[in-house]
C-alpha positions in Angstrom: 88.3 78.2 69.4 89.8 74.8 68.3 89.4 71.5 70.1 93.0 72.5 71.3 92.5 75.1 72.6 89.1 73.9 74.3 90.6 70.5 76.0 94.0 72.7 77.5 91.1 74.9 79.1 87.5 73.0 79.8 89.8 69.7 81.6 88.4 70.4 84.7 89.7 72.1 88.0 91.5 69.3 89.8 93.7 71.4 92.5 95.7 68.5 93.1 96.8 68.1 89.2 99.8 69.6 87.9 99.2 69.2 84.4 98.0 71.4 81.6 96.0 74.7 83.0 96.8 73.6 86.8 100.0 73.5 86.2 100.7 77.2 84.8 98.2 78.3 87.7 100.6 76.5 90.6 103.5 77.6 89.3 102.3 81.1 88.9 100.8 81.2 92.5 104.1 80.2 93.5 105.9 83.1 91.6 103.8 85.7 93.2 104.5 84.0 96.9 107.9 84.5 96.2 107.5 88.0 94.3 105.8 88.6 98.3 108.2 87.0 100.2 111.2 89.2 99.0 109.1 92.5 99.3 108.3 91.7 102.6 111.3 89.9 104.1 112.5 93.1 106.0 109.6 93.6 107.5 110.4 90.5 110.5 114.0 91.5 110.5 113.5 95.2 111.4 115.0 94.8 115.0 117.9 92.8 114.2 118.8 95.5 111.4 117.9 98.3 113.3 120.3 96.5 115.6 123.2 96.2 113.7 123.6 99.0 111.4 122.7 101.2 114.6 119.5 102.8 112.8 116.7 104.8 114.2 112.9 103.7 114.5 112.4 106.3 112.2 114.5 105.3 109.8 113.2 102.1 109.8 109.5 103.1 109.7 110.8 105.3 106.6 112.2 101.9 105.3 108.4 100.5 105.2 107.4 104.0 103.2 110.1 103.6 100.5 109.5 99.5 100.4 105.7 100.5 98.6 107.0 104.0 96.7 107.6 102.9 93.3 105.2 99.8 93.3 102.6 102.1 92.1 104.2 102.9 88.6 105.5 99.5 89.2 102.5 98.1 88.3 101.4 99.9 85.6 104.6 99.7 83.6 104.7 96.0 84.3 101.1 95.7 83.1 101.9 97.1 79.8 104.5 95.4 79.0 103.1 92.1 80.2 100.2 92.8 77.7 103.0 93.5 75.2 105.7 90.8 75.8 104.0 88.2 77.7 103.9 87.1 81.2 106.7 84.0 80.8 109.2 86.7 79.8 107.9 89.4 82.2 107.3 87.3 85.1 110.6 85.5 84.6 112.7 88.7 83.9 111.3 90.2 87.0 112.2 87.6 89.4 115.5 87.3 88.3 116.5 91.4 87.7 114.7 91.8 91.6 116.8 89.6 93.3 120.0 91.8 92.4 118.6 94.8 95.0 117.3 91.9 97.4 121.4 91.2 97.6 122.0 94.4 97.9 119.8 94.9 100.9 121.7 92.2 102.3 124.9 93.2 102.1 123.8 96.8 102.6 125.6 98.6 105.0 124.3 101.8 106.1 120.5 103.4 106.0 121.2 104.9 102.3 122.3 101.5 100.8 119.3 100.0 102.3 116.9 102.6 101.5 118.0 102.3 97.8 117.6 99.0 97.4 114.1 99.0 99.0 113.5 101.5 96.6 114.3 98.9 93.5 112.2 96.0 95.5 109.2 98.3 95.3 109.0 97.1 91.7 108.5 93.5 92.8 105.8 94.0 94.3 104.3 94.5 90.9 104.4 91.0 89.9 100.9 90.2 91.0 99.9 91.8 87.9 101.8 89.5 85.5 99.8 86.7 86.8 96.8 87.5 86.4 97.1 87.6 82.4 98.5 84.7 82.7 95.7 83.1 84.6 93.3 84.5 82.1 94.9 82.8 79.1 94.3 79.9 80.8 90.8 79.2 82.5 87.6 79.9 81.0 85.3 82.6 82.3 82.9 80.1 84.6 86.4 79.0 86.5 88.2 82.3 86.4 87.4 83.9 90.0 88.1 80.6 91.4 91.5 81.0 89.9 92.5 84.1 90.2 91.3 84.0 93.8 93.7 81.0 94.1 96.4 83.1 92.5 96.0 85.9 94.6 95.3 84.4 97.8 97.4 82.2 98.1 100.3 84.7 96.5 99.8 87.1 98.8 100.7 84.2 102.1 104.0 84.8 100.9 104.4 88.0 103.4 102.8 86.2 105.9 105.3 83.0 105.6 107.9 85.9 105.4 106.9 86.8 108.9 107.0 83.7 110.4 109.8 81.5 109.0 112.9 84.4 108.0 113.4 85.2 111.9 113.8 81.3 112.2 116.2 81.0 109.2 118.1 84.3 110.4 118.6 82.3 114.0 119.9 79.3 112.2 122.3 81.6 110.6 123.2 83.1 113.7 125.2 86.0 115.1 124.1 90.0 114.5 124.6 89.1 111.0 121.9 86.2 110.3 119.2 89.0 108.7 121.4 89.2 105.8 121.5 85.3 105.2 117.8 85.5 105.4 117.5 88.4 103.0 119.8 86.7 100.7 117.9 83.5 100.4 114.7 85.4 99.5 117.1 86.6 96.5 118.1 83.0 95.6 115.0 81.9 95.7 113.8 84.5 93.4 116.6 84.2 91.0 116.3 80.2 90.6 112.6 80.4 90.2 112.8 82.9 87.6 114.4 79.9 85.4 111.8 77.3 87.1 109.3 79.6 85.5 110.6 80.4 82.2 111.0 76.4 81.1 108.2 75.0 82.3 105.0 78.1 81.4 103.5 79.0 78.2 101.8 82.4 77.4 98.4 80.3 75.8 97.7 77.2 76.0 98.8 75.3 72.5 97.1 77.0 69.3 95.4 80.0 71.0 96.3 83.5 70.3 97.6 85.8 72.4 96.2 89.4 72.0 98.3 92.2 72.5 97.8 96.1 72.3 98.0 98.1 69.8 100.3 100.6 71.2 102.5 100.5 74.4 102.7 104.0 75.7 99.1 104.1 76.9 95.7 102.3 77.8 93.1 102.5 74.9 90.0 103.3 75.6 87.1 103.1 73.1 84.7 106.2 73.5 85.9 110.2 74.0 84.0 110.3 77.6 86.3 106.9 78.5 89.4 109.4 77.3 88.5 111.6 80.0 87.8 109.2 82.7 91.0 107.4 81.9 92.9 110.8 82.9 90.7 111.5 85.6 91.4 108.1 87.5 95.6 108.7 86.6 95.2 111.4 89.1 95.2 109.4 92.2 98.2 107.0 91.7 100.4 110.8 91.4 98.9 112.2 94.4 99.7 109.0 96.3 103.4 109.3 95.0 103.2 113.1 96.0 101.6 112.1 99.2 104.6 109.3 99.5 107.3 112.7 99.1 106.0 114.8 101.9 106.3 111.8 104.2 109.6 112.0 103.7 110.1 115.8 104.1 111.3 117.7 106.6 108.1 118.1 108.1 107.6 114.7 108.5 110.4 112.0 108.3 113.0 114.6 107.5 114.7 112.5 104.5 114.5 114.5 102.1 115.2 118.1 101.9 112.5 120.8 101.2 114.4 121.1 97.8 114.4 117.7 96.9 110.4 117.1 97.7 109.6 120.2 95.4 111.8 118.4 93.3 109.4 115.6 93.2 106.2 117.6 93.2 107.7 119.3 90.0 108.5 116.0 88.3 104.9 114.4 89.0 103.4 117.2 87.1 105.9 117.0 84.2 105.3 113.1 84.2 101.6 113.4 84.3 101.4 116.2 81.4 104.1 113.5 79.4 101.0 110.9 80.4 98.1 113.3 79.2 100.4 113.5 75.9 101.0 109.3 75.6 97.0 109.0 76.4 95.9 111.2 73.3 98.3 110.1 71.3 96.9 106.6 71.6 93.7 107.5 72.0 93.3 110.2 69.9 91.3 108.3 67.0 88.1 108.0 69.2 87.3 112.2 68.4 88.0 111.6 64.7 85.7 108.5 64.2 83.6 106.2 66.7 85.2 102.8 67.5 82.9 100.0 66.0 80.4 98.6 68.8 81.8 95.1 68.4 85.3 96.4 69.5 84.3 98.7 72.6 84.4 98.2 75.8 83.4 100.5 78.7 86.1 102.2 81.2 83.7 102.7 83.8 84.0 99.0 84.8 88.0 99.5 85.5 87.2 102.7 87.2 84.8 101.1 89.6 87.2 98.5 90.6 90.0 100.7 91.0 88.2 102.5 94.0 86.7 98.8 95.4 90.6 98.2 95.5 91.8 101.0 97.1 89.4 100.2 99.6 90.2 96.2 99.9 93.5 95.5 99.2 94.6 99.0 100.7 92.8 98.5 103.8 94.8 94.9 104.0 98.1 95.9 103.5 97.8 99.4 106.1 95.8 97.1 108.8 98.9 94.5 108.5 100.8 97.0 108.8 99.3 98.1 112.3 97.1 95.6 114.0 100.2 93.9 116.2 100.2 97.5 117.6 97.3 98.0 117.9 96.5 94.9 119.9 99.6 95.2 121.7 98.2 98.9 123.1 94.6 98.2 123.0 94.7 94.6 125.5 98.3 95.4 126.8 99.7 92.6 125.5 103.4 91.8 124.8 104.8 92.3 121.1 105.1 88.2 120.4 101.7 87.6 121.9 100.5 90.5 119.7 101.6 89.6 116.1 100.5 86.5 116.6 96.8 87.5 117.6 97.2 89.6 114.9 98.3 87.6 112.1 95.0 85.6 112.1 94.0 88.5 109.4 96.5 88.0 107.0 96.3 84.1 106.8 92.3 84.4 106.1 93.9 85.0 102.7 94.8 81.4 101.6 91.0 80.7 102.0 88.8 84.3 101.4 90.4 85.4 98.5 89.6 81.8 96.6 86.0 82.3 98.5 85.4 85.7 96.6 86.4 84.6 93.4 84.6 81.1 93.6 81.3 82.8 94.7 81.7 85.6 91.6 81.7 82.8 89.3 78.5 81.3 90.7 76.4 83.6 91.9 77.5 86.8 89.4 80.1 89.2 89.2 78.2 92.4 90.4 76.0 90.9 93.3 78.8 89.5 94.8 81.2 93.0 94.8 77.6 94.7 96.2 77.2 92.2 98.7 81.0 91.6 100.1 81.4 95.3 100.0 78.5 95.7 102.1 79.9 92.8 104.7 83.7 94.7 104.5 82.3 98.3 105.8 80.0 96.9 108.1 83.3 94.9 109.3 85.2 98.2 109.9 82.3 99.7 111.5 82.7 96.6 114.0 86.3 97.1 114.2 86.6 100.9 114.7 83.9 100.0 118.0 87.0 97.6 119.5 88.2 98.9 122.5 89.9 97.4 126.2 86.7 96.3 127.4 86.0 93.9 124.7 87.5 90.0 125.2 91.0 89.6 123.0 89.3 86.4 121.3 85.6 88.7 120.5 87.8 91.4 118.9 90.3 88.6 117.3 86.9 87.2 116.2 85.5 90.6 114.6 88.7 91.3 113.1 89.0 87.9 111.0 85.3 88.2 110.1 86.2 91.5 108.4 89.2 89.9 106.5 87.2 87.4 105.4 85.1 90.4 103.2 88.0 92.5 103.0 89.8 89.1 100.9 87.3 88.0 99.3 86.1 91.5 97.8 89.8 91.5 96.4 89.1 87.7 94.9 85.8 89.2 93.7 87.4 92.2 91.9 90.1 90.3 90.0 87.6 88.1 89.3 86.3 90.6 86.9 89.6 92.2 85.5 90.2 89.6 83.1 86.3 90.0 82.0 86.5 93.9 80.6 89.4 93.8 77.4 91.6 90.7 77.3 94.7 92.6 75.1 94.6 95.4 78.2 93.8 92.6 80.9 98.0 93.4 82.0 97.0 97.3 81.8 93.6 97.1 83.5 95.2 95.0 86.7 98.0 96.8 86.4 96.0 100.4 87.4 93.7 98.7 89.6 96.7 96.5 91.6 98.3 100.1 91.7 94.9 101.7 93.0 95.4 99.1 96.1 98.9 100.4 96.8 97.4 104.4 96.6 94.3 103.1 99.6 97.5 101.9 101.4 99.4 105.4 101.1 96.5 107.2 102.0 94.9 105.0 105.0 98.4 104.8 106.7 98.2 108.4 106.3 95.3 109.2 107.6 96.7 106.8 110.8 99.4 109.3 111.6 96.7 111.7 112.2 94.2 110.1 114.0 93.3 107.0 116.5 92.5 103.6 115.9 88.8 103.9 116.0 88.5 106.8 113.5 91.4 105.0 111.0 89.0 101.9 111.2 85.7 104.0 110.1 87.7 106.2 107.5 88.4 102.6 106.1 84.4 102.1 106.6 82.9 105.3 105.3 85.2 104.9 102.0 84.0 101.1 101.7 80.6 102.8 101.6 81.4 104.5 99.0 82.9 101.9 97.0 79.8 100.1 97.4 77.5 103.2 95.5 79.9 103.1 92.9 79.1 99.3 92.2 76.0 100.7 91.0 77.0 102.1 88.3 79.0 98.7 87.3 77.5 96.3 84.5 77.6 92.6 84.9 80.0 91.5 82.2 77.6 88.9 80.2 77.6 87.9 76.4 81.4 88.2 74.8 84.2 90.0 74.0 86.1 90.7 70.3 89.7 90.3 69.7 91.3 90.2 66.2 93.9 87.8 65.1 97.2 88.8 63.4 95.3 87.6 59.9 92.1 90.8 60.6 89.7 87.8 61.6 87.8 88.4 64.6 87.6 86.0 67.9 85.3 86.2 70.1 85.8 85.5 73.7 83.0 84.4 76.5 82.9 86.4 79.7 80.2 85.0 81.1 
């Protein structure tokens, strides 16, 4: 690495600079607040829509189905091609081409317009994946947690700030009609970032290389057993999408027809056979000759943090999307009174996600997954004992202690993503951001079935499991090997 190269990266971690590597971190942070802000800025609004367009509560709990359905191919499309194209161009093109269905939501009117174009703002909820490739360009691997903790935590406010400020900017608005001045700023501010973003970022800092794949289609993998596990661990992300279908057939939501969900069943099977296909085709080398050890890299380690982020970051996004109710029915409390008692989980994020990642970097990547995987069950476990009896502020208390694990496992996780192949870092968060959207499908699931104390130890009993799994994970130590455009090799410290 040259003296460049070293000064853009090894300058220190001043949060208050905006200069150099701070500077691409801040203003990424900031694109993924805004990348959350427009996913979620229906979410707030959902009476005064409900109200005007004269739709049903089921229509607008289908809206909340549909606003997560195509995030989960989302990401890993957007991970490719962020490994392929960069994250300026990627990041940049995605804020702007998103805000086009974010007007469209606004101006929508009737439940089909709307559902459409919470269809298309599915994919911006892949942006998160961008970022963190861009992140990884930037920061060496002693500061990288910290930073991609930073990225991701404080990111991920932006559905919180949703919540509490677009009601407010909807009322300044005014009339039935303010929701879809609110909307439409989200879009704005979307669209004029993308162009903030675009001049002012750079893939690498000055005279570094940016790797990319070899092929687009598919993830490599660098052993025949890793072949296998990669298709094995496709599975889940189609099921969720299946799983997404019959919530919407007649039997359920009754949106779509029994025609149309067969439909969709048919086409997942098709897509994932076209999958097996892309996956040898890139792949297929590795059953002709071994892959050099210098160039190998194991798949295990992404398929361990796949499950620890279907049970963290899907846990997160289904509990936000029920603890208001759930206080509300558990301590009779009115609907304001609740989502405010219950938003003390999601703003844990601007501090535990930065926790996780800061403590991965000094105290080791694995010991700190085993350890706030541990503290995340045994959270749920607490939670799922909650009941009328207890104080509001002792369950309030319980239920931000468990964020705090449940955040900074997710800061812990991505703190190790960037560690495993740098040309598939886009790819490898890509299928484990999407494995966080596939805990959410299936948790929220499981909620229509069962009560509050079960849906908190289902959450438990699979954070258990996530925990055995860490034992099979390795501690990334030593470094990496990338080759140049010109055949040399550089090699790249994770640890």
């Amino acid at each position: 690495m040259s003296s460049t190269i070293a000064s853009s990266t090894n300058s220190g971690f001043n949060l208050f600079s905006f200069a150099g590597k701070m500077k691409i971190l801040h203003l990424s942070w900031m694109a993924f607040f805004i990348t959350f802000v427009v996913w979620f800025n229906h979410a707030p609004l959902m009476q005064a829509i409900g109200t005007t367009l004269d739709i049903s509560m089921d229509q607008l709990k289908t809206l909340l189905i549909i606003n997560v359905a195509l995030t989960i191919p989302a990401r890993v499309v957007i991970g490719m091609l962020t490994d392929r194209y960069g994250p300026r161009l990627v990041y940049s093109s995605l804020l702007a081409i998103c805000s086009i269905p974010c007007f469209m939501f606004a101006m929508a009117d009737s439940f089909t317009q709307l559902a459409i174009a919470r269809f298309l703002l599915g994919f911006i909820g892949a942006g998160f994946v961008v970022g963190i490739r861009m992140v990884s360009e930037w920061f060496p691997a002693n500061e990288l947690g910290t930073a991609e903790g930073i990225y991701g935590g404080w990111g991920n406010f932006g559905s919180a700030a949703a919540a509490f400020t677009l009601p407010t900017v909807a009322l300044l608005f005014g009339g039935e009609e303010g929701w879809r001045y609110a909307v439409g700023v989200t879009g704005l501010m979307s669209l004029v970032f993308a162009f903030v973003y675009y001049h002012n970022v750079r893939d690498t800092p000055k005279g570094s290389t940016y790797f990319r794949p070899k092929n687009l289609g598919a993830m490599e993998v660098t052993s025949k057993g890793d072949f296998f596990l990669l298709l094995l661990m496709k599975l889940p992300m189609y099921g969720a999408i299946a799983l997404l279908a019959w919530r919407l057939s007649p039997a359920r939501a009754d949106m779509l027809s029994d025609l149309a969900v067969n439909a969709v069943y048919t086409g997942l099977v098709l897509l994932y056979l076209w999958d097996v296909n892309k996956v040898w085709q890139v792949n297929r080398e590795v059953f002709v000759k071994p892959v050099p050890q210098l160039h190998r890299y194991k798949f295990k380690q992404v398929a361990v943090l796949n499950v620890l982020y279907f049970a963290t970051f899907g846990s997160e996004l289904a509990v936000i999307s029920m603890l208001p109710l759930f206080f509300a029915e558990t301590f009779d409390l009115n609907p304001v009174i609740a989502g405010m008692v219950a938003s003390g989980y999601a703003f844990m994020n601007l501090m535990s996600r930065p926790a996780g990642g800061f403590i991965s970097d000094r105290c080791g990547r694995r010991v700190t997954l085993l350890v706030l995987t541990a503290g995340l069950a045994m959270g749920y476990f607490a939670m799922a004992m909650v009941n009328s009896s207890w104080a509001v502020w002792l369950a309030l208390v319980t239920v931000m202690a468990c964020s705090f694990f449940v955040q900074s496992g997710e800061g812990a996780v991505f703190a190790v993503v960037p560690l495993i192949k740098r040309r598939l870092t886009g790819q490898i968060a890509g299928m484990t951001g999407a494995y966080g959207n596939v805990g959410a499908v299936v948790y929220l699931t499981v909620l229509s079935f069962v009560d509050y104390s079960t849906f908190f130890m289902v959450i438990a009993v699979t954070a258990v499991v996530g925990f055995l799994t860490i034992l099979f994970m390795e501690e990334p130590r030593g470094q990496m090997a990338e080759v140049r455009e010109d055949g040399s090799v550089e090699l790249i410290s994770v640890s």
